[in-house]
Structures are given as C-alpha cells and as structure tokens.
TIRO-2110 file (N, C-alpha, C; in Angstrom, 1 decimal):
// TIRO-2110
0.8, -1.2, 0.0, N, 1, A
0.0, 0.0, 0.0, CA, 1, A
0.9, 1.3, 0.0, C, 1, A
1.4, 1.5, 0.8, N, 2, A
2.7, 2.5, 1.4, CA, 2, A
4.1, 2.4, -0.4, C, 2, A
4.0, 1.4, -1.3, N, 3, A
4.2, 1.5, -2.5, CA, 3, A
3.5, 2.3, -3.6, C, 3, A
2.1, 1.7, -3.3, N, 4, A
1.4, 2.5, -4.3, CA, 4, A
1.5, 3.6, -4.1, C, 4, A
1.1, 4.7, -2.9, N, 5, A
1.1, 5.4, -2.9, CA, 5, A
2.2, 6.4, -3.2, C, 5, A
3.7, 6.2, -2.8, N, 6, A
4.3, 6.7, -2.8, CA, 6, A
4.7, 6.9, -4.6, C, 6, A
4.5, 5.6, -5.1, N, 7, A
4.5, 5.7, -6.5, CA, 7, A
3.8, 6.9, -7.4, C, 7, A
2.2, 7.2, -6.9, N, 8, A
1.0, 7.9, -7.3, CA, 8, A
1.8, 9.4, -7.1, C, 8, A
2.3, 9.6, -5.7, N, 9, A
2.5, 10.8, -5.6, CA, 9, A
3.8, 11.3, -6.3, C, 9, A
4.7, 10.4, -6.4, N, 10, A
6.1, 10.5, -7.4, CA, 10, A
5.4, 10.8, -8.7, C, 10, A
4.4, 10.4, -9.3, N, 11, A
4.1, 10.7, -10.7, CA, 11, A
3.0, 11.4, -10.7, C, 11, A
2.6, 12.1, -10.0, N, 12, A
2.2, 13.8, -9.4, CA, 12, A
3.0, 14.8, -9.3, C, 12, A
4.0, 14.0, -8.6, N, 13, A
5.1, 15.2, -8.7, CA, 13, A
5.5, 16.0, -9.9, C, 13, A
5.9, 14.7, -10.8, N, 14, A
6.2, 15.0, -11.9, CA, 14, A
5.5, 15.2, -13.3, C, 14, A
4.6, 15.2, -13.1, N, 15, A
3.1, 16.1, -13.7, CA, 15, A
3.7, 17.5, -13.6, C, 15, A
3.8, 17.7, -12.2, N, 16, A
3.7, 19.3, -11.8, CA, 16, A
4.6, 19.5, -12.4, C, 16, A
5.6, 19.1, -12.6, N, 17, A
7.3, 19.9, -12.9, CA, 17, A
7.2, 19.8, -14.3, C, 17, A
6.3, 19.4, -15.0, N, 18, A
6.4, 18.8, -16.4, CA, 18, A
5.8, 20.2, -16.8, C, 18, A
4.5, 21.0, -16.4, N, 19, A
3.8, 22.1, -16.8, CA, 19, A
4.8, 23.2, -17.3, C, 19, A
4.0, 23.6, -18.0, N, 20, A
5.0, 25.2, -18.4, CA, 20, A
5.0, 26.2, -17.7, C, 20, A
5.8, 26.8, -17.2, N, 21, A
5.3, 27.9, -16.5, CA, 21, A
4.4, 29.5, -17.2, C, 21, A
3.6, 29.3, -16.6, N, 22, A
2.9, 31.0, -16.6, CA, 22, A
3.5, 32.1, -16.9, C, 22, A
4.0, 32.7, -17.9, N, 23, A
4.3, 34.0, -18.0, CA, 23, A
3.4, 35.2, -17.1, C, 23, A
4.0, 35.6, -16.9, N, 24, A
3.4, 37.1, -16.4, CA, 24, A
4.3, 38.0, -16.3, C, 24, A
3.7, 39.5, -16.3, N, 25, A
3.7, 40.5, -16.2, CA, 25, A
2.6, 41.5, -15.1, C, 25, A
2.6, 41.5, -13.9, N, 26, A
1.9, 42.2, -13.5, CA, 26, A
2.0, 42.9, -12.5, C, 26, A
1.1, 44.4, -12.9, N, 27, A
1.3, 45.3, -11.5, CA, 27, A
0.1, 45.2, -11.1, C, 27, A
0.2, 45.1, -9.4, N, 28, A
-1.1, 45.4, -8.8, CA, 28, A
-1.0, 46.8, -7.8, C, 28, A
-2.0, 47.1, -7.8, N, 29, A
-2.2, 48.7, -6.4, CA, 29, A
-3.3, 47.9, -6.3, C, 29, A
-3.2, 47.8, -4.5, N, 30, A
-4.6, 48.1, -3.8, CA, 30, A
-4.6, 49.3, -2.3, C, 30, A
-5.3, 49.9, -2.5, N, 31, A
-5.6, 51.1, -1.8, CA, 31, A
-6.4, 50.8, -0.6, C, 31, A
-6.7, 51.1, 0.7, N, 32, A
-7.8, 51.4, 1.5, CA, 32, A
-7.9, 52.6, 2.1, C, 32, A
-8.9, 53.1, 2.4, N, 33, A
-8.8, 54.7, 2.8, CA, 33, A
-9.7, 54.0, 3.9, C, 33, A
-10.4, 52.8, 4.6, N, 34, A
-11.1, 52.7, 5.2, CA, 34, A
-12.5, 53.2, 4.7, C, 34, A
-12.8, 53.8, 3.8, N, 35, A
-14.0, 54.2, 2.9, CA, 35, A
-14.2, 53.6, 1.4, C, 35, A
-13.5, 53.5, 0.8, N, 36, A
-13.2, 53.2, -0.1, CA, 36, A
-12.3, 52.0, -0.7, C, 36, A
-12.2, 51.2, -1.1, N, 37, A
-10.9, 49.8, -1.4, CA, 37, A
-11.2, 50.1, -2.9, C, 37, A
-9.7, 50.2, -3.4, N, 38, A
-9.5, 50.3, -4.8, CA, 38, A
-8.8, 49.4, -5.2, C, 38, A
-8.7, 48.5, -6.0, N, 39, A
-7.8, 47.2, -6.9, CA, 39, A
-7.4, 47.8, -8.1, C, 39, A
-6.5, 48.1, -8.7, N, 40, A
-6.1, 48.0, -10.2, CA, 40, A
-5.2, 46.9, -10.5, C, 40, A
-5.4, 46.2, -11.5, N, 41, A
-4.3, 45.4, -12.0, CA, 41, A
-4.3, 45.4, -13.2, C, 41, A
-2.6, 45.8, -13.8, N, 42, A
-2.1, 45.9, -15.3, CA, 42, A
-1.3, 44.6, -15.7, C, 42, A
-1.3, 44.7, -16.5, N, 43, A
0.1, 43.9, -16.9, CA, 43, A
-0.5, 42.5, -18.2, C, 43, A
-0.3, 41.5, -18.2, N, 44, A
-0.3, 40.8, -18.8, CA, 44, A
-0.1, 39.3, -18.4, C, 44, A
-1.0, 38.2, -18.9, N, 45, A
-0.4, 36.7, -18.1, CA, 45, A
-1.0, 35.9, -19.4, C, 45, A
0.0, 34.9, -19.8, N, 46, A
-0.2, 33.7, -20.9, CA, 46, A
-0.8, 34.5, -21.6, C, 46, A
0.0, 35.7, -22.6, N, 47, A
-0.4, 36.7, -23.8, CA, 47, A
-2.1, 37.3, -23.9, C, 47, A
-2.5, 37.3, -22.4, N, 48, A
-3.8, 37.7, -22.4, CA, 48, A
-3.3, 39.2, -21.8, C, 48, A
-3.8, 40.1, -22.0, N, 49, A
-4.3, 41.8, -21.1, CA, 49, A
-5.0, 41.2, -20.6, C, 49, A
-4.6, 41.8, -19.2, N, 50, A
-5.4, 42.5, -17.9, CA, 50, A
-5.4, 43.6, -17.3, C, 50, A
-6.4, 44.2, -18.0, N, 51, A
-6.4, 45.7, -16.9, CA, 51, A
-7.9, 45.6, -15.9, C, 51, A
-7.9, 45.6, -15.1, N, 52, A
-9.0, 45.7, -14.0, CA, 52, A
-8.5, 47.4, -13.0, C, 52, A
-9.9, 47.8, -12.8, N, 53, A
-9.7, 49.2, -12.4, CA, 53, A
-11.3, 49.2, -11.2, C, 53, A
-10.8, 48.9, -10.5, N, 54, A
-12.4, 48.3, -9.4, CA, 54, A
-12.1, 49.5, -8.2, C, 54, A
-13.7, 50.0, -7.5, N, 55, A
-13.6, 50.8, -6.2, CA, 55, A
-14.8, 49.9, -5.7, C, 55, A
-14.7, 49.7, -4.1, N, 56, A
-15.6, 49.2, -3.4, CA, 56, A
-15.6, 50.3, -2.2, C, 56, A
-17.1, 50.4, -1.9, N, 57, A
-17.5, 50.9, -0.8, CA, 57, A
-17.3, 50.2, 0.1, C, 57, A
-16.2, 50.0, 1.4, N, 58, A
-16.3, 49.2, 2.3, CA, 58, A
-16.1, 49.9, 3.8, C, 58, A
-16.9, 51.1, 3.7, N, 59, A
-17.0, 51.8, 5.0, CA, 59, A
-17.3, 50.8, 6.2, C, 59, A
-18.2, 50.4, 6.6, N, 60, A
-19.2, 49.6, 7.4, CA, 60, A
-18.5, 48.3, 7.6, C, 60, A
-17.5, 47.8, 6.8, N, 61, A
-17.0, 46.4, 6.6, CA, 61, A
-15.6, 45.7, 7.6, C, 61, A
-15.9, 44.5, 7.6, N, 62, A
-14.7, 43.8, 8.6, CA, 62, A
-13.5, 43.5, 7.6, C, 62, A
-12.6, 43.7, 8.1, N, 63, A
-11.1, 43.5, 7.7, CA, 63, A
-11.1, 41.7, 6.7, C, 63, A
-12.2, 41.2, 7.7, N, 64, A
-12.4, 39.6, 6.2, CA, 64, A
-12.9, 39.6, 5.0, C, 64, A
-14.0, 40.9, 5.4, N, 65, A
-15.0, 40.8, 4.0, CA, 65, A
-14.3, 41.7, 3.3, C, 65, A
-13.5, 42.6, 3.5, N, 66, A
-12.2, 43.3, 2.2, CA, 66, A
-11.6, 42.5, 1.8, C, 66, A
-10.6, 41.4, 2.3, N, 67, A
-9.9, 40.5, 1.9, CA, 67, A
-10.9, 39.5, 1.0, C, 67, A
-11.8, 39.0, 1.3, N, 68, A
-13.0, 38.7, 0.7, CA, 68, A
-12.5, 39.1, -0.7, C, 68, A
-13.4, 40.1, -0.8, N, 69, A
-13.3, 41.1, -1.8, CA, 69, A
-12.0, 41.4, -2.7, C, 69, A
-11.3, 41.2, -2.0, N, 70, A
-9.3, 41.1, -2.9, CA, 70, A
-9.4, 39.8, -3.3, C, 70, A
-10.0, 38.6, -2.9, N, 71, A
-9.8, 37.5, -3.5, CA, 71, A
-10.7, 37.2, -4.5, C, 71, A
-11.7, 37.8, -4.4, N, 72, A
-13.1, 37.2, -5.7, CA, 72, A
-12.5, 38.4, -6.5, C, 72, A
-12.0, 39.4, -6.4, N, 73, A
-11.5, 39.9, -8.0, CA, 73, A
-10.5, 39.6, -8.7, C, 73, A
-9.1, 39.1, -7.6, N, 74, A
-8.6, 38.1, -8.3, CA, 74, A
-9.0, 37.1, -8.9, C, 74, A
-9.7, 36.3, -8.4, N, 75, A
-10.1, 35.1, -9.3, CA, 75, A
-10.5, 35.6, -10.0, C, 75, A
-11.8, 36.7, -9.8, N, 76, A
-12.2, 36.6, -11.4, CA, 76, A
-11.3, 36.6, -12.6, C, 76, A
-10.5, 37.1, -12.4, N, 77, A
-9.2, 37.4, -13.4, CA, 77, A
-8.5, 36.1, -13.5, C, 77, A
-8.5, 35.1, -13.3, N, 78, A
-8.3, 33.6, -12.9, CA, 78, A
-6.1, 34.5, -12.6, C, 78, A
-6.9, 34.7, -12.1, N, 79, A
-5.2, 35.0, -11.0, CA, 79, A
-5.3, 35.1, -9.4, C, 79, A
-3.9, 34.2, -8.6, N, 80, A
-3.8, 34.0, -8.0, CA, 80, A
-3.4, 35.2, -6.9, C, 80, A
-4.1, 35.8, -5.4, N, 81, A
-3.6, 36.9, -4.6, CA, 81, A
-2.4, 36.4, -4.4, C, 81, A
-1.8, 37.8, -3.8, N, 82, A
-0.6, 37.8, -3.2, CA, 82, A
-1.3, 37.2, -1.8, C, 82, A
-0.3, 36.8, -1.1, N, 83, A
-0.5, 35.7, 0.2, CA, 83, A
-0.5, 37.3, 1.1, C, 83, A
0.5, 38.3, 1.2, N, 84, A
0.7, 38.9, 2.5, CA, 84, A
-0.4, 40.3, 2.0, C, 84, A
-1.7, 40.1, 0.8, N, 85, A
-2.9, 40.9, 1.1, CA, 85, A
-4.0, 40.3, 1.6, C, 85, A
-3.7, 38.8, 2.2, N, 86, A
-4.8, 38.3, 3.0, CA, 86, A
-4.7, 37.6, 4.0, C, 86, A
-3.8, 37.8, 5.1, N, 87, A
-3.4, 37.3, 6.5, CA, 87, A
-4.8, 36.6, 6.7, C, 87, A
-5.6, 37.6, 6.9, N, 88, A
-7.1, 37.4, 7.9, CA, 88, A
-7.8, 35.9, 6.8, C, 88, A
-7.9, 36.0, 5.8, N, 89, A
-8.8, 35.1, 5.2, CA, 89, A
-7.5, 33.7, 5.0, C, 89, A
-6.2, 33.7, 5.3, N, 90, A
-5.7, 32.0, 5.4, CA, 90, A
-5.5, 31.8, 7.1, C, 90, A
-5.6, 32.7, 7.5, N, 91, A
-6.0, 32.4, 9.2, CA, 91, A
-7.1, 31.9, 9.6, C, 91, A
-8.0, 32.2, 8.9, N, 92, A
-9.7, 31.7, 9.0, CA, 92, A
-9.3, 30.4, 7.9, C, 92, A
-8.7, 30.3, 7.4, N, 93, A
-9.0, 28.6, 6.7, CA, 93, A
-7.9, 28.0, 7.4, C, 93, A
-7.0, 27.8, 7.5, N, 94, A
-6.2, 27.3, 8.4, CA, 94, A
-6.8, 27.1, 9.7, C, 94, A
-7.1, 27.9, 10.3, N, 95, A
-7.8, 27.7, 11.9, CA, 95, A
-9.2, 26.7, 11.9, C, 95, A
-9.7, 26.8, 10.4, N, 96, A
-11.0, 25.7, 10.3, CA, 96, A
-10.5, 24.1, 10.1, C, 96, A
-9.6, 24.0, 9.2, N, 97, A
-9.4, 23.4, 8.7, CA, 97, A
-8.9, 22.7, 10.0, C, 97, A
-7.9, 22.9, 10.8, N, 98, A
-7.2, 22.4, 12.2, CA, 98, A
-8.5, 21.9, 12.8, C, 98, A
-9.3, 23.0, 12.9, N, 99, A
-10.4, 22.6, 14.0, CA, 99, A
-11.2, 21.4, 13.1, C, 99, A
-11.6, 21.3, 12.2, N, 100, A
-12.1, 20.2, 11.7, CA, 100, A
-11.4, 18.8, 11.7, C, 100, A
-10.1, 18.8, 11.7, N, 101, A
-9.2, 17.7, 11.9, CA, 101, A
-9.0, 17.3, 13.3, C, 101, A
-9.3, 18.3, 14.7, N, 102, A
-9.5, 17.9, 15.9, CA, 102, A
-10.6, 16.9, 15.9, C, 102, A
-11.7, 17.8, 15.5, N, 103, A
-13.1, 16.9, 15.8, CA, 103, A
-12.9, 16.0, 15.2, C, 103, A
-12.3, 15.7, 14.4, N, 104, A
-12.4, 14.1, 13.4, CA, 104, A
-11.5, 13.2, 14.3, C, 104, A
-10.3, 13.5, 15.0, N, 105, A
-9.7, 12.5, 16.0, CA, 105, A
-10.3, 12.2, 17.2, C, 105, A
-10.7, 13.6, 17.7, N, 106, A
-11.6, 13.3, 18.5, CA, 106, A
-12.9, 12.2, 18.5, C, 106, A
-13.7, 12.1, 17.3, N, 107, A
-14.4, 11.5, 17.2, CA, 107, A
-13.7, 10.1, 17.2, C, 107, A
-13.0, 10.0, 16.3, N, 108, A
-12.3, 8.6, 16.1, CA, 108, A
-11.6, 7.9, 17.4, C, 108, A
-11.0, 8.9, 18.2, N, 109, A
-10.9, 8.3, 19.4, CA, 109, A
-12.0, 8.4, 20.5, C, 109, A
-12.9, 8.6, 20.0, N, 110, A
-14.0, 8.3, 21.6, CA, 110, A
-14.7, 7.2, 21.2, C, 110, A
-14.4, 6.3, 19.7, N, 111, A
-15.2, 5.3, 19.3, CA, 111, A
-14.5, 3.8, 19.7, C, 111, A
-12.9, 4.2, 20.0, N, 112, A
-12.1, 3.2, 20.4, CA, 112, A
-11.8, 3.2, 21.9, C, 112, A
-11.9, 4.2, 22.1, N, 113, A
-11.6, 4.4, 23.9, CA, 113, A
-12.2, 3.4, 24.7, C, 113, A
-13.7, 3.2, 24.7, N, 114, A
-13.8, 2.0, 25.5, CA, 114, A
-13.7, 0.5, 25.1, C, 114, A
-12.9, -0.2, 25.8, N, 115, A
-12.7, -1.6, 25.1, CA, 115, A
-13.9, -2.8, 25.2, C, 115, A
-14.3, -3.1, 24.0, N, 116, A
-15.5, -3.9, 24.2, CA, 116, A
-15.6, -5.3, 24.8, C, 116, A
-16.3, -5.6, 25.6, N, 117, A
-16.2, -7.5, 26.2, CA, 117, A
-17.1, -8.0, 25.9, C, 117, A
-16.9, -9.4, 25.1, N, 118, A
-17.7, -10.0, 24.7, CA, 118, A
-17.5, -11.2, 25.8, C, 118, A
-19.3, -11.4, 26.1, N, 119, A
-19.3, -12.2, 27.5, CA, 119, A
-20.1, -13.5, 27.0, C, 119, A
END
C-alpha cells in the first residue's frame, strides 16, 4: 500500500514539474482609505491583457469581507492573490481546517476508547 502510494505521488510530482510555467507581467495597487478599497491590476499573463480598475465601498465592513473582496476579483481574473494581502482570510482557513481535523480524531478516538467484552 505504502508502495502505491508513494508511487502515485512520485508521478504527481512529476506532472507538476512537467507544466510550463505562466508568463506574467503584472502590476497590482490596492488602496484602503477605510472608505473606499481600490484594486487596479495591469500587466499581462499567458499573452492575455489584464487591466482591471475596481472601487468598493467598504466603509461599514470587517477587515475579512475586504480580503474577501481582494480574493473574488482576483479570481475573477483567474489570478492568484498575493499571500501577505490576505493574512485574515488564510488564518480563518487554516484555523478551520485544524479545528475540523481535531473533531475528526476526537471523534475517532472516543469510538475506540472504550474496550468492548464480549461475554
């Protein structure tokens, strides 16, 4: 078992390294005034233009739902954020993701914990 697998993931690996890499070209500005969040992104990626030029009203809003918001316009642009404009939203997946892997051992060990006798 501990074969196959190790096999599967060796020729995953090498999938990955096989791809071409992504050209790019790009500049991003994002702005907050606390009233206002502005995104522009120029440049270019795999000979396509991207210019995106977006303002959001995020007076009223939590520091997640802006990052929020920096991540659905990247995607829309099937581009990936920079990692250090969203602390708050991989701290909330990270911290879920943990806590859902507790409860699952948790659970798994309270189904073994007591030892059963058969009389």
């Amino acid at each position: 078992m501990k074969f196959i697998l190790i096999t599967l993931l060796l020729c995953l690996s090498l999938l990955a390294m096989a791809q071409k890499p992504a050209f790019s070209s790009l500049q991003t500005r994002i702005s907050d005034n606390e009233k206002t969040l502005s995104i522009q992104i120029n440049g270019q990626r795999n000979s396509r233009k991207i210019h995106v030029n977006e303002s959001f009203d995020v007076e009223n809003m939590s520091s997640l739902r802006k990052e929020l918001i920096k991540y659905r316009v990247f995607s829309n642009q099937g581009l990936g954020i920079p990692f250090q404009e969203v602390p708050g939203l991989i701290a909330v997946c990270l911290g879920s993701f943990s806590l859902f892997i507790t409860v699952l051992i948790l659970w798994y060990r309270s189904g073994q914990s007591a030892p059963r006798r058969v009389v």
